[in-house]
BALUMZA-982455 format. One record per atom (N, C-alpha, C, O): x, y, z; residue in one letter. Coordinates in steps of 0.05 Angstrom, whole numbers, plus 32768, in hexadecimal, padded with zeros to 4 digits. Atoms other than C-alpha are relative to their C-alpha. Example, Ala and Ser with C-alpha at 12.3 -4.5 7.8 and 13.67 -1.06 7.14 Angstrom:
<atoms>
80127FE88000a80F67FA6809Ca801280188000a80278018800Da7FF07FE87FFFs81117FEB808Fs7FF18016800Es7FFB802C8012s
</atoms>
This chain:
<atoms>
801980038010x808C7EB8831Cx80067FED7FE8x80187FF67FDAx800180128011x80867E7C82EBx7FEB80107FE6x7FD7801E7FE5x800D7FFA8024x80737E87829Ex7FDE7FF68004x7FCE80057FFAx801F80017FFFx802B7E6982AFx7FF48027800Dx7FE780398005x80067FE37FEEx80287EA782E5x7FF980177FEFx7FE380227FEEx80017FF4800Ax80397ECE82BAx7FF080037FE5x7FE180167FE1x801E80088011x800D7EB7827Ex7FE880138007x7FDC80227FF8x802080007FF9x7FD17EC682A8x800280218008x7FEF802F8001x80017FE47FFDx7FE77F0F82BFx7FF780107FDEx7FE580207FDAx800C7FF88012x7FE87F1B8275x7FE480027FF2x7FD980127FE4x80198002800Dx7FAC7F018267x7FE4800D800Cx7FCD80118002x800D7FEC7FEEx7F8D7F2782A0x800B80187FF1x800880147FD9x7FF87FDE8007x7FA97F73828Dx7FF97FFE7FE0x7FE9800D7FD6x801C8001801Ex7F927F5F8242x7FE780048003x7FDC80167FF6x802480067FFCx7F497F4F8259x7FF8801D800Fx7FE18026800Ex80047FEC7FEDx7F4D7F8A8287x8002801B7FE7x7FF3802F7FE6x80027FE5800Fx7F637FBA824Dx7FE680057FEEx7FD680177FEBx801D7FFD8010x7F2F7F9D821Bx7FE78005800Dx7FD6800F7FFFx80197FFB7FFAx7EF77FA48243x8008801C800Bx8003801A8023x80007FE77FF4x7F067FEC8257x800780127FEAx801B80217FE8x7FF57FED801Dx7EFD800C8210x80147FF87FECx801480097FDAx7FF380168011x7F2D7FDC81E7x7FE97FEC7FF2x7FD27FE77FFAx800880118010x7F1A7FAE81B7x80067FDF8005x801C7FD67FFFx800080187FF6x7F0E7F6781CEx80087FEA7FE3x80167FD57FE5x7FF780158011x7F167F44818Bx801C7FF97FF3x80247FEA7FE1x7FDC7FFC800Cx7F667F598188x800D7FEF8022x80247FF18028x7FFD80087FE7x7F677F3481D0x80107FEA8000x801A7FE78016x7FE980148006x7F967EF781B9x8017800C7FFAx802B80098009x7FF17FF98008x7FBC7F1F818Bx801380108018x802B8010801Ax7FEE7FEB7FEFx7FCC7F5381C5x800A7FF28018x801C7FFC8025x7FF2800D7FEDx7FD67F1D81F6x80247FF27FF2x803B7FF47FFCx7FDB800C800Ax80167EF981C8x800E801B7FFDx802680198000x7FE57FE78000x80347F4881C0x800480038017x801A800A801Ex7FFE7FFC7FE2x802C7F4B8203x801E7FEA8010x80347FF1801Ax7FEC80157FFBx80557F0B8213x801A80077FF1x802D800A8001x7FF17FF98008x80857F1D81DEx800F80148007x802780108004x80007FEF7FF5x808D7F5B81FBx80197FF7801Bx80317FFA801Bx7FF980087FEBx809C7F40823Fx801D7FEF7FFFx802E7FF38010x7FE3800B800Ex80DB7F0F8217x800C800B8005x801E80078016x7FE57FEE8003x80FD7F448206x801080088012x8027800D800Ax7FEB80057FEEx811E7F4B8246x80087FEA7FFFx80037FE08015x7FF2801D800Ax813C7F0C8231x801D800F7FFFx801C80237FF0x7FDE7FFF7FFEx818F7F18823Cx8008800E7FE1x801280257FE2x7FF680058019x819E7F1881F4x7FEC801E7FF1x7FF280287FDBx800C7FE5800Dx81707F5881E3x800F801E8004x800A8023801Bx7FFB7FE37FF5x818F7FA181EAx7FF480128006x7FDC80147FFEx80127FED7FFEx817E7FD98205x7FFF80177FE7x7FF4802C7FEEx7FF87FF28018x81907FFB81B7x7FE87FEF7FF5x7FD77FFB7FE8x801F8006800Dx81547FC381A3x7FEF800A8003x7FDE80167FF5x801C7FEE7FEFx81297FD981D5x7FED80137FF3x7FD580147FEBx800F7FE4800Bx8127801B81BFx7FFA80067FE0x7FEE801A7FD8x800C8009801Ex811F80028171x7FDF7FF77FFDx7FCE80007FEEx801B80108000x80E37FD48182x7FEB801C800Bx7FD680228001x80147FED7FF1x80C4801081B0x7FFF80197FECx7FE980247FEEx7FFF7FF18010x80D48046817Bx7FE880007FE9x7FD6800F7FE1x8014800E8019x80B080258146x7FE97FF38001x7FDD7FEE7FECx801C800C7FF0x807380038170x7FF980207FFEx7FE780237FEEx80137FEE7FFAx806380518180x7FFB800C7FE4x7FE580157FDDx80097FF68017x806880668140x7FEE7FF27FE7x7FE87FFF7FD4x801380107FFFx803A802C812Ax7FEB800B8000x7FDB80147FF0x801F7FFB7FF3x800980398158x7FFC80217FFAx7FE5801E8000x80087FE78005x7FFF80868149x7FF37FFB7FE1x7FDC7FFF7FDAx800B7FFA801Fx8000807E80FAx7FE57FE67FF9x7FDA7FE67FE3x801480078002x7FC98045810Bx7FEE800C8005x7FD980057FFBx80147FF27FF9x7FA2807B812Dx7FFB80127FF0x7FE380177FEFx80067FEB8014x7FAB80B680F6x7FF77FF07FEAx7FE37FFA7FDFx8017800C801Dx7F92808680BBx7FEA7FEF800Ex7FE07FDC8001x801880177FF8x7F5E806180E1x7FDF801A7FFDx7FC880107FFFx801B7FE88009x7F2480A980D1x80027FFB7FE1x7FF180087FD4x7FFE7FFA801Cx7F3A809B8086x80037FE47FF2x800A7FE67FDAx800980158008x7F3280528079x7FF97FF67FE7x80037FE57FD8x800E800B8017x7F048051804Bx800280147FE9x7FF080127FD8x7FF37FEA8011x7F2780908021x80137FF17FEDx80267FEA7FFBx7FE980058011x7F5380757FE8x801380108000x801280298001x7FE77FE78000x7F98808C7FE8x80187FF57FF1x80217FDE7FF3x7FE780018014x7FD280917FB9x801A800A8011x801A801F801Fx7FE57FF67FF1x801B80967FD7x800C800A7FF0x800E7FFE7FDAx7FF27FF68012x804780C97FB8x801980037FF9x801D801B7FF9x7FD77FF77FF4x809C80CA7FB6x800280097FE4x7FF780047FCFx7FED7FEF801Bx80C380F37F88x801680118010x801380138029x7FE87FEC7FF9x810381237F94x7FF680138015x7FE180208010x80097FEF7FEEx8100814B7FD8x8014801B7FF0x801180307FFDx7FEA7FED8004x813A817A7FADx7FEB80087FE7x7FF5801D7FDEx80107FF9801Ax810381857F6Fx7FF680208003x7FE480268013x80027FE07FFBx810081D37F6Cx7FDB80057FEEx7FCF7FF87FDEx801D7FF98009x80B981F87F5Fx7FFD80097FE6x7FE8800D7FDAx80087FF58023x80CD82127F17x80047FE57FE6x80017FE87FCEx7FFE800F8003x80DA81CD7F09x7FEE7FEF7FF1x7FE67FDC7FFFx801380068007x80AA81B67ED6x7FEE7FDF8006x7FD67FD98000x800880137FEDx80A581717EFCx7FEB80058016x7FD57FFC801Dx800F7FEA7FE5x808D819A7F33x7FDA80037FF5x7FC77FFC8003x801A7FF18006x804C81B47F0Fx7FF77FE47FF9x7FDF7FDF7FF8x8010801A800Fx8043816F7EF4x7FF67FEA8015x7FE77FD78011x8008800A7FE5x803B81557F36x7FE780008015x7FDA7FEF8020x800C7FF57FF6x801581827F53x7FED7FFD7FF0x7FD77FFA7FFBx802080098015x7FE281767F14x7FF67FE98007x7FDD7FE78008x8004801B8001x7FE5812C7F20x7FED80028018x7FD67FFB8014x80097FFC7FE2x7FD0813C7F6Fx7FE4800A7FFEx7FD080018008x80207FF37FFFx7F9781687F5Ex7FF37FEE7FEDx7FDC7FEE7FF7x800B8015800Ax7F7C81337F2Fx7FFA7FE88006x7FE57FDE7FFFx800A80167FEAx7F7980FC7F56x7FF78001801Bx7FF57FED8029x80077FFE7FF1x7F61811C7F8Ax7FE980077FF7x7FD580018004x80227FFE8011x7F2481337F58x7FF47FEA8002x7FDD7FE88009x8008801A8005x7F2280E97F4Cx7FF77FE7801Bx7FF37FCF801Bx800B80117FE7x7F1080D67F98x801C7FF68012x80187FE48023x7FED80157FF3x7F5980C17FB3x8005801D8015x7FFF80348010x7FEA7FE97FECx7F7E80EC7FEEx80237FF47FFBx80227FDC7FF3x7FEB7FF78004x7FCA80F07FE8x80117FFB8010x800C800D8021x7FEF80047FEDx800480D98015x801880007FFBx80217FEF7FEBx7FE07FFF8012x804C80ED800Cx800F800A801Ax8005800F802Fx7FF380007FE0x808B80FA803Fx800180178001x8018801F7FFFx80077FEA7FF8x8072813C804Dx801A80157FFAx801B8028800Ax7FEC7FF17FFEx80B2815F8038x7FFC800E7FE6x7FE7800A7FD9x80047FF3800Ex80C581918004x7FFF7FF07FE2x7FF77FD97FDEx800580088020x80CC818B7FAFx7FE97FEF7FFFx7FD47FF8800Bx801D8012800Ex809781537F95x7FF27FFC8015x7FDA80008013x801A7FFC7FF0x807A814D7FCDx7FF680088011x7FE680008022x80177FDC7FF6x806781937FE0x7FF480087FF1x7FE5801A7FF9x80097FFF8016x805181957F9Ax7FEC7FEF8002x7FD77FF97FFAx8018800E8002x8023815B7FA2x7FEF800C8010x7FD980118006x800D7FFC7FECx800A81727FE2x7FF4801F7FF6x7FDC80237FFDx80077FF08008x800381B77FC2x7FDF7FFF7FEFx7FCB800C7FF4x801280038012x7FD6819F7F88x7FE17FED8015x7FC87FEF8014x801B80107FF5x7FAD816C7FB6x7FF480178018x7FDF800F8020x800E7FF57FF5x7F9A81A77FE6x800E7FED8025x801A7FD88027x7FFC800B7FE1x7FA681978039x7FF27FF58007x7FF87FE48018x800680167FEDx7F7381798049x7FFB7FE77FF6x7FEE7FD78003x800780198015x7F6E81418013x80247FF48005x80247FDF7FF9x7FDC80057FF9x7FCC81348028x7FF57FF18018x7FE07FF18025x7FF2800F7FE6x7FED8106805Bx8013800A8001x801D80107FEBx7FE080028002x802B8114806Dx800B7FF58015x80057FFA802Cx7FF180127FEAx805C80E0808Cx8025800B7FFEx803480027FECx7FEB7FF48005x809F81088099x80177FE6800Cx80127FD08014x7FEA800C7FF3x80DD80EB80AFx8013800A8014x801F801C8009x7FF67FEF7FF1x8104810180EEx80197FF87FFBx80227FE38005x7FE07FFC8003x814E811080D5x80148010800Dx801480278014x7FE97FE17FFEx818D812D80E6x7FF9801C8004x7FF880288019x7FF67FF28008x818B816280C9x7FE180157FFDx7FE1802C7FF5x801D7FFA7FF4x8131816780DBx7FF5800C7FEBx7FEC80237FE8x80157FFA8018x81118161809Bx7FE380158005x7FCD800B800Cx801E7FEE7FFEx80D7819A80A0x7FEF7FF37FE7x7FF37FEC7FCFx802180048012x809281898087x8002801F7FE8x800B80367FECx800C7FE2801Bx808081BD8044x7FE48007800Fx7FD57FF7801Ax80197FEE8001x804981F1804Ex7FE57FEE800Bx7FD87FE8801Fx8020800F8009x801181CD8032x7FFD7FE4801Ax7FEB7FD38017x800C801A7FEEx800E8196806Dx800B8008801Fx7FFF7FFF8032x7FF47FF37FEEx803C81BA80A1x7FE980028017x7FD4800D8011x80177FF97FEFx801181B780E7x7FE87FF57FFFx7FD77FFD800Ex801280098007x7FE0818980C7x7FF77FED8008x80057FDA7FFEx7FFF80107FEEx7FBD815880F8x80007FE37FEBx7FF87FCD7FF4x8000801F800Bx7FC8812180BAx80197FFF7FFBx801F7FED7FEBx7FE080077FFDx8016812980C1x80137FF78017x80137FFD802Fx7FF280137FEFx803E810680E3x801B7FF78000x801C7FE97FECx7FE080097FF9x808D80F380F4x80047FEA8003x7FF57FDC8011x8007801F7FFBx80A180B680EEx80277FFD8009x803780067FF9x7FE0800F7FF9x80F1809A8113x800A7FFF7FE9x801780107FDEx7FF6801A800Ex80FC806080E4x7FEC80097FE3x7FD4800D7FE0x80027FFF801Ex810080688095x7FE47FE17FFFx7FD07FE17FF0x800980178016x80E4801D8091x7FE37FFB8018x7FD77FE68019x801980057FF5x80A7802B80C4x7FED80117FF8x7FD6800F8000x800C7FEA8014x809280648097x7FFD7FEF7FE7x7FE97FF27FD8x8001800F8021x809D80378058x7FE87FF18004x7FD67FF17FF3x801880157FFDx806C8004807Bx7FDD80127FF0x7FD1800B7FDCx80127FEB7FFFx8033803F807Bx7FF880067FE4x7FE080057FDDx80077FF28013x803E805A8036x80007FE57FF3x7FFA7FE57FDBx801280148014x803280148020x7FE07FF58008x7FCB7FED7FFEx802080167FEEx7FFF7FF98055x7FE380157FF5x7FCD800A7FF5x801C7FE87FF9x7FC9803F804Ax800180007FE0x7FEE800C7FD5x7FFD7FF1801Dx7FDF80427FFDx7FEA7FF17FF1x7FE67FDC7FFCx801280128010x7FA880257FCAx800A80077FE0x7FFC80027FCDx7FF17FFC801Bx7FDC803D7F8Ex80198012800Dx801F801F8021x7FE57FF37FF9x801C80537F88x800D800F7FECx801380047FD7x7FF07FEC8017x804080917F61x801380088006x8015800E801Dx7FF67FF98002x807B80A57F4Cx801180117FEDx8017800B7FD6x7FF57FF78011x809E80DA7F36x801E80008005x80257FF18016x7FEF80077FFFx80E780E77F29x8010800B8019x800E80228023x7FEB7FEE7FEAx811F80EC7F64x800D7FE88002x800D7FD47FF2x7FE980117FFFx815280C97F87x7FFF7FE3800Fx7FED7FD3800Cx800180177FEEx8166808E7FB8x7FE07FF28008x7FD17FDF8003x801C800A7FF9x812A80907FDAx7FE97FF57FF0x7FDB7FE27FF5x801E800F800Fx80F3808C7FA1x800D7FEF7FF8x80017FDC8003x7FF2801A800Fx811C80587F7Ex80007FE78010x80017FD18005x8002800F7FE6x811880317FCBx7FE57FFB7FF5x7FDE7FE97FE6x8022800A8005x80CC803C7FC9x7FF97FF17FEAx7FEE7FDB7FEDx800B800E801Ax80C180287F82x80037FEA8001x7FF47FD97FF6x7FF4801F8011x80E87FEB7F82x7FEB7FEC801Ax7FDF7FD78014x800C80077FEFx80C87FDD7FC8x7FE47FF87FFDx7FDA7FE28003x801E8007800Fx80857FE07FAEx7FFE7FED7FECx7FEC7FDC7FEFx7FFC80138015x80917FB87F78x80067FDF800Ax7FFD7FCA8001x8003801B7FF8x80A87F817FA0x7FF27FF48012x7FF37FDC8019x8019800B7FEEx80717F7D7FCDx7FF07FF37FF7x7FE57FDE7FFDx80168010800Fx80487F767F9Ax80047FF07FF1x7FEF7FE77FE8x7FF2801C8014x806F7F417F6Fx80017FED800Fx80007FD78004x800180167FF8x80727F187FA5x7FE57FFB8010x7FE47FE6801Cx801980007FEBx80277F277FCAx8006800B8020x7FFC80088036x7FFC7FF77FD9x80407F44800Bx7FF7801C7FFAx800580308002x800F7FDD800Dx80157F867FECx7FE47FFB7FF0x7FE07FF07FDBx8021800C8014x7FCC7F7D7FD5x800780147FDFx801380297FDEx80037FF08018x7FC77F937F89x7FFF80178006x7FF48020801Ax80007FE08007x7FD27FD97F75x800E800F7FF0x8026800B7FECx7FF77FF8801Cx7FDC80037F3Fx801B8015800Cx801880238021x7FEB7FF67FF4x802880227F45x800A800A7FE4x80177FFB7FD6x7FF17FFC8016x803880557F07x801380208004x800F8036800Fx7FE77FEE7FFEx807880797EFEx8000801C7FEAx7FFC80187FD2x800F7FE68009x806C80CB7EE9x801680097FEEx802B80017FF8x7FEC7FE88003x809980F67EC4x7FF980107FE4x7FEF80047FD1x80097FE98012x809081397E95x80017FF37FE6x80127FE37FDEx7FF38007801Bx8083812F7E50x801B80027FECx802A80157FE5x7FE77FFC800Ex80B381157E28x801B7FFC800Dx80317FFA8002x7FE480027FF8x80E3810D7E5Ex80037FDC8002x7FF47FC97FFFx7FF380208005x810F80CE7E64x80077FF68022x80187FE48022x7FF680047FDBx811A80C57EBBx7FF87FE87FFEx800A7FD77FFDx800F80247FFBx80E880817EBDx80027FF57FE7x7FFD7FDD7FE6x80038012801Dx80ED806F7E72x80187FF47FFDx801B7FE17FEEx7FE580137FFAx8138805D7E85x80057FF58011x80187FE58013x800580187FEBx812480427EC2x7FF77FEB7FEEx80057FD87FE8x80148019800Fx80F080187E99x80177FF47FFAx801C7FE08006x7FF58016801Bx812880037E61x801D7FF28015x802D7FE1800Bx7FE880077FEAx815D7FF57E9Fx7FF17FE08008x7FFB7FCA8007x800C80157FF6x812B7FC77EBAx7FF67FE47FE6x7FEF7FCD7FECx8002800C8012x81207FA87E76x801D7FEB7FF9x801E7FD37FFFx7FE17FFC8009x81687F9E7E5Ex80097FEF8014x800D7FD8800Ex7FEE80057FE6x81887F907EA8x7FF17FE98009x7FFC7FD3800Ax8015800E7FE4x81517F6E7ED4x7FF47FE37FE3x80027FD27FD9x801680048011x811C7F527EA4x800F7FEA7FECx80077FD37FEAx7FE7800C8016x81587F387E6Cx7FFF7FE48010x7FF27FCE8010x7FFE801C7FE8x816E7F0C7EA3x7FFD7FF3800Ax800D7FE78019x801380097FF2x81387EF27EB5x7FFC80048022x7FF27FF0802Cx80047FF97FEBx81347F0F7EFBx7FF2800B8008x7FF28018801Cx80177FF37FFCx80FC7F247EF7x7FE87FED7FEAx7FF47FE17FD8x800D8006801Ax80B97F097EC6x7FF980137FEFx8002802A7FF3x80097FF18016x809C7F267E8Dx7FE68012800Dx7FE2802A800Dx801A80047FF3x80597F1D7EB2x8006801E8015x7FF5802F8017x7FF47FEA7FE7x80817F547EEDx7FF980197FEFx7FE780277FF6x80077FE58017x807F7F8D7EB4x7FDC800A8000x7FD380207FF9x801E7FF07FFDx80327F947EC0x7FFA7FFF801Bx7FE67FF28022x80047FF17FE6x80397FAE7F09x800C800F8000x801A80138015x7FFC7FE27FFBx804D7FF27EF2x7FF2800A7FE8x7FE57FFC7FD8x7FF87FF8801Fx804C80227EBBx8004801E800Ax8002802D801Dx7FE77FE48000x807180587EA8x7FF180187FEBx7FEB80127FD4x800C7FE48018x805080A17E83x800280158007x7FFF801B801Ex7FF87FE77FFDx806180DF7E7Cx7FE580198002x7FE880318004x801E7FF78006x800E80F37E76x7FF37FFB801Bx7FE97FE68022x801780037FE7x7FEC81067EBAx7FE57FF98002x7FDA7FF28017x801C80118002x7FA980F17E9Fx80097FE27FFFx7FF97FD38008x7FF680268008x7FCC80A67E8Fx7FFE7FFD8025x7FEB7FF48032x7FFD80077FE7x7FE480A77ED4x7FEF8002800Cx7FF07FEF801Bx801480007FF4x7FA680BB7EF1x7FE57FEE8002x7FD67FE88015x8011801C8012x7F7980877EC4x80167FE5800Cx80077FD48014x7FF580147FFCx7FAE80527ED6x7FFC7FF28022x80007FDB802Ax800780077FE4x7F9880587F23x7FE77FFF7FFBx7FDE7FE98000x802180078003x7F4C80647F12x7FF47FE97FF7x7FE27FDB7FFFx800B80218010x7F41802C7EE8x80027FE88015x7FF27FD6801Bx7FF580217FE7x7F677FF87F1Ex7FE37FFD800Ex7FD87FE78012x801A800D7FF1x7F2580037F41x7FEA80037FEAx7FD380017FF4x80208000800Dx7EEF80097F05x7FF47FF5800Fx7FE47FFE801Ex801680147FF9x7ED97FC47F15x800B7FF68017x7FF87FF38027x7FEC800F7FF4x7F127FA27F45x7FFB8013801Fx7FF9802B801Bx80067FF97FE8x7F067FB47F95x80157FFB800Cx8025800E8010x7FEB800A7FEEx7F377F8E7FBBx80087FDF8004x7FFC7FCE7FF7x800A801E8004x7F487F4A7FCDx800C7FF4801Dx801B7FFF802Dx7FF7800B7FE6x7F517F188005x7FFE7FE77FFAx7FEB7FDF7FEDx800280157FF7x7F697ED08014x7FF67FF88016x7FFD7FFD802Ex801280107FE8x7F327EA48033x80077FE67FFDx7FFA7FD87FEEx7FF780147FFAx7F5D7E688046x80167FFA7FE0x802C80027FDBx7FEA80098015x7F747E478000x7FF180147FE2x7FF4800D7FCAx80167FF48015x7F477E747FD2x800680228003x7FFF802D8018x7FFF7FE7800Ax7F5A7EBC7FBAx7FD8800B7FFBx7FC87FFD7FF0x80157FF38006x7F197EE47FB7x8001801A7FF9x801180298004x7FF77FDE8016x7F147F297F86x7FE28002800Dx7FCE7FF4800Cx801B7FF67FFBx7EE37F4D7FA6x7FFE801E7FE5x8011802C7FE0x80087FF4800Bx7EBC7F7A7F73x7FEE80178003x7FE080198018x800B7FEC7FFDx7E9E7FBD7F5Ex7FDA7FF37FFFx7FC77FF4800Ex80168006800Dx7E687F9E7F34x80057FDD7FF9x801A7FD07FFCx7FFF80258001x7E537F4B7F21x801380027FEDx801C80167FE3x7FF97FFB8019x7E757F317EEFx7FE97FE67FF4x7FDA7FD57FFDx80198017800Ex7E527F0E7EAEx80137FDD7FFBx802A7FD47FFAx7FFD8022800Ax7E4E7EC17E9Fx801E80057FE8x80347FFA7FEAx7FEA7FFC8019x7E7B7EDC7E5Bx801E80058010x80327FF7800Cx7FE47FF47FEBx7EB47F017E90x80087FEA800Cx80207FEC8013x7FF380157FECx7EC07EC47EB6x80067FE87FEFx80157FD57FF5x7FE4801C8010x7ED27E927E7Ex800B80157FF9x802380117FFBx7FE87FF4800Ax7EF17ECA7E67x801A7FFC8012x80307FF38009x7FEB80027FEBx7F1E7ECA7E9Ex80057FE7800Bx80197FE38019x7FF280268001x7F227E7B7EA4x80117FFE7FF0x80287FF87FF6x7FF080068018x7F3B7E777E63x801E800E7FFDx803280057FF1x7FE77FF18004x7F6D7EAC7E6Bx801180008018x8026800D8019x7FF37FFB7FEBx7F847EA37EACx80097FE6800Fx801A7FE38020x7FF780207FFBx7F897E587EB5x80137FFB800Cx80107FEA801Ex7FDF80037FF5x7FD57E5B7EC8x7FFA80098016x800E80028023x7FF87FF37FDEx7FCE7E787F0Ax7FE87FF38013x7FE57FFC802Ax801380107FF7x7F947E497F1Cx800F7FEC800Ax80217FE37FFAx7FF6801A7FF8x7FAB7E0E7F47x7FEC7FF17FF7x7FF07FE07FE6x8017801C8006x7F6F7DE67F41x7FE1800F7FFFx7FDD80278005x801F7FF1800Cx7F217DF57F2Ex800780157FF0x801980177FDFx80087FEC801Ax7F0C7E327F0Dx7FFB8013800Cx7FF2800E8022x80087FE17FFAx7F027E7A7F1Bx7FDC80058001x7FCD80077FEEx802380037FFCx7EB77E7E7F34x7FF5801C8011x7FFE802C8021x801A7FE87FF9x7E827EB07F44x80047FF28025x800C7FDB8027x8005800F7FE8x7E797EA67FA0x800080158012x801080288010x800D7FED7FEBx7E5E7ECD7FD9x801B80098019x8033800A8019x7FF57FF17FEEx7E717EE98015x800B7FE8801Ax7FFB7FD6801Fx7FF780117FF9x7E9C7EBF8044x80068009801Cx8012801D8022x7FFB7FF57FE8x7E9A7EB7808Ex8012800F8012x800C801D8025x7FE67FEE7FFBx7EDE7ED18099x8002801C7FFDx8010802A800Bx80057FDE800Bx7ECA7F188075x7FED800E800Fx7FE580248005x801C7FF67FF6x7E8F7F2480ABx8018801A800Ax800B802F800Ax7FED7FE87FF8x7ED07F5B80C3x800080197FEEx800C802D7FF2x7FFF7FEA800Fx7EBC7F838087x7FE280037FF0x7FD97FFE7FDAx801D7FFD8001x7E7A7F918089x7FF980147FE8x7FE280177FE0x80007FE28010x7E867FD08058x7FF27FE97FE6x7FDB7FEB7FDCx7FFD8016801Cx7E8C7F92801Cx7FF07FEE8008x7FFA7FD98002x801280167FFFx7E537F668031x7FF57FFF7FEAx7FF07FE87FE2x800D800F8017x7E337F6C7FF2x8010800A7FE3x800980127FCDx7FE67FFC8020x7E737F747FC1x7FFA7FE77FECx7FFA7FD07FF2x7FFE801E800Fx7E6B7F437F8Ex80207FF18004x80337FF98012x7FE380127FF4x7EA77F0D7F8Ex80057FEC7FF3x7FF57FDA7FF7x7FF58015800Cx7ECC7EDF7F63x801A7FF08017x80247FFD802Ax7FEF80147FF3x7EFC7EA87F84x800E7FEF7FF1x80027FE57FDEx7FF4801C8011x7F2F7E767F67x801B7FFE8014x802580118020x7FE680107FF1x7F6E7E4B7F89x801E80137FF2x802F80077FE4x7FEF7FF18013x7F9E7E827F6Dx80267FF18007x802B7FEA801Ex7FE380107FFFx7FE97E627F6Dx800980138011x800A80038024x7FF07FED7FEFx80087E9D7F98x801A80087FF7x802E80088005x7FE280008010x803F7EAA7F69x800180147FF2x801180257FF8x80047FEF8016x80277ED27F29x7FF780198008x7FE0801F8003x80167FEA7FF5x80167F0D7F46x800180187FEEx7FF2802B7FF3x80007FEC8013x80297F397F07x7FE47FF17FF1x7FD17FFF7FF0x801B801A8016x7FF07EFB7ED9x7FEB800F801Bx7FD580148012x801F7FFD7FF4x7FBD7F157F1Ex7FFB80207FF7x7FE580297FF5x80067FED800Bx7FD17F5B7F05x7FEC80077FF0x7FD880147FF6x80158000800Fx7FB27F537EC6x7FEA7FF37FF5x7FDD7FF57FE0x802480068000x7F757F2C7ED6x7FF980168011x7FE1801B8010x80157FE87FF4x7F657F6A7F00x7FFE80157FEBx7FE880207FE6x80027FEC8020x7F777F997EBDx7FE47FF57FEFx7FD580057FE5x800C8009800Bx7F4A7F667E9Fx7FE480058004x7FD4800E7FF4x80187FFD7FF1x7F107F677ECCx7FF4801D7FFEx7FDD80237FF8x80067FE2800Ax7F157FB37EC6x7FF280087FEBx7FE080197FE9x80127FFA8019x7F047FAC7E80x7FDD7FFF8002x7FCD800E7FF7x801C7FFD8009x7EC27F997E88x7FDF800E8014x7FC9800F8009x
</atoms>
């Protein structure tokens, strides 16, 4: 059988799936995985890949099917210490943070295991939790509060679970622990410093008065930041408080006014809660100029490309040629925009 032959079988058993309850407009896309697919018996693949690529495809496709009822639910991802004991005044401070942002409209997603976040999951209640466990050694058990819960889930692979608790997240918290949150944190951070993560508010928790992230902070000041290895501009895609109302206001606000955003070709578009005024948009010319390639930050409708999100047909919508660089300076035109 020749590569045309074969072509056309694909493109047959595609057309055959979409029209039988599948979705016809993923019908390219699923034809090139398909082909790709078919490569991989290529000489040079193992059967130790194999079972990497197929491990992590199923666990994909499941945690596309458990967040696809909850969409349009905002959700905060949670890491902190699985060793954080319950008398632990971290513990209670967690579990406060959980039930407050879940007052505030968000649901809750954390790696379903014990300390911080059986405490989160505690405070946010079961059915407002995710939990994305990890299958170890040594067979990390789910905590109580999510144990048996058809929004938990096992995941192989550490970094196909990482995808998740960034891809479903619309903010990111942390409190204090080890390797792992220090992974996540820094991970988040550089998604969003470089745009491979849409905006989102990411602030770091700990008891009053204690010092765990305020010597993270001055590490990253001192070490990173000193050295220029980082910008100045990078410092406003976190913050650090020891005040569960701060932290809680620090995710609420991101959306006062600020929705979401999407590139339509060469043009950044901020989709919005509410318009903004004639005064807000020089305001934000004047102040935001640097991250403008060319024209001006303008008032502009709904764009044929977005007919896929019918939810936002009548969002209001600013646009400008954004450089793709600053992404701490798009930070705080969205802080900005908040203001008013």
């Amino acid at each position: 059988m020749d590569k045309k032959e074969i072509q056309e079988k694909i493109r047959d058993l595609v057309r055959w799936v979409t029209g039988n309850g599948g979705n016809g407009e993923h019908e390219d896309h699923l034809r090139e995985m398909m082909g790709t697919v078919v490569r991989l018996s290529d000489p040079y693949v193992t059967h130790a890949d194999i079972k990497i690529i197929h491990a992590a495809l199923k666990d994909m496709r499941y945690a596309f099917k458990l967040f696809a009822p909850y969409r349009t639910m905002r959700k905060v991802s949670v890491f902190g210490s699985a060793r954080t004991v319950s008398s632990d005044p971290i513990y209670r401070h967690a579990a406060a943070f959980s039930e407050q942002i879940v007052k505030a409209g968000f649901m809750v997603i954390t790696g379903a295991g014990e300390g911080i976040m059986c405490a989160v999951q505690k405070g946010a209640g079961r059915q407002k939790s995710f939990g994305m466990n990890i299958l170890l050694p040594f067979e990390q058990a789910a905590n109580q509060f999510i144990e048996n819960d058809p929004k938990l889930m096992s995941f192989k692979y550490f970094f196909t679970r990482k995808l998740f608790f960034m891809k479903e997240a619309n903010a990111i918290a942390l409190f204090p622990g080890g390797f792992g949150t220090h992974d996540e944190g820094f991970e988040a951070l550089t998604l969003l410093q470089t745009g491979k993560s849409e905006p989102l508010p990411v602030v770091f928790i700990d008891v009053p008065g204690g010092t765990y992230w305020k010597s993270w902070q001055s590490y990253v000041e001192n070490e990173i930041l000193s050295r220029n290895l980082i910008s100045q501009e990078d410092m406003h895609l976190f913050k650090v408080t020891d005040q569960v109302d701060v932290a809680v206001a620090e995710i609420t606000n991101f959306y006062k006014n600020y929705h979401s955003i999407r590139f339509i070709k060469e043009m950044l578009v901020i989709r919005l809660q509410h318009p903004v005024s004639d005064k807000m948009l020089k305001d934000l010319n004047e102040t935001f100029s640097d991250i403008v390639v060319d024209g001006k930050i303008v008032k502009t409708g709904v764009s044929p490309e977005e007919a896929d999100e019918q939810a936002l047909m009548s969002a209001p919508r600013i646009a400008f040629h954004f450089n793709r660089r600053n992404f701490g300076r798009l930070r705080q035109m969205i802080n900005r925009i908040n203001l008013y």
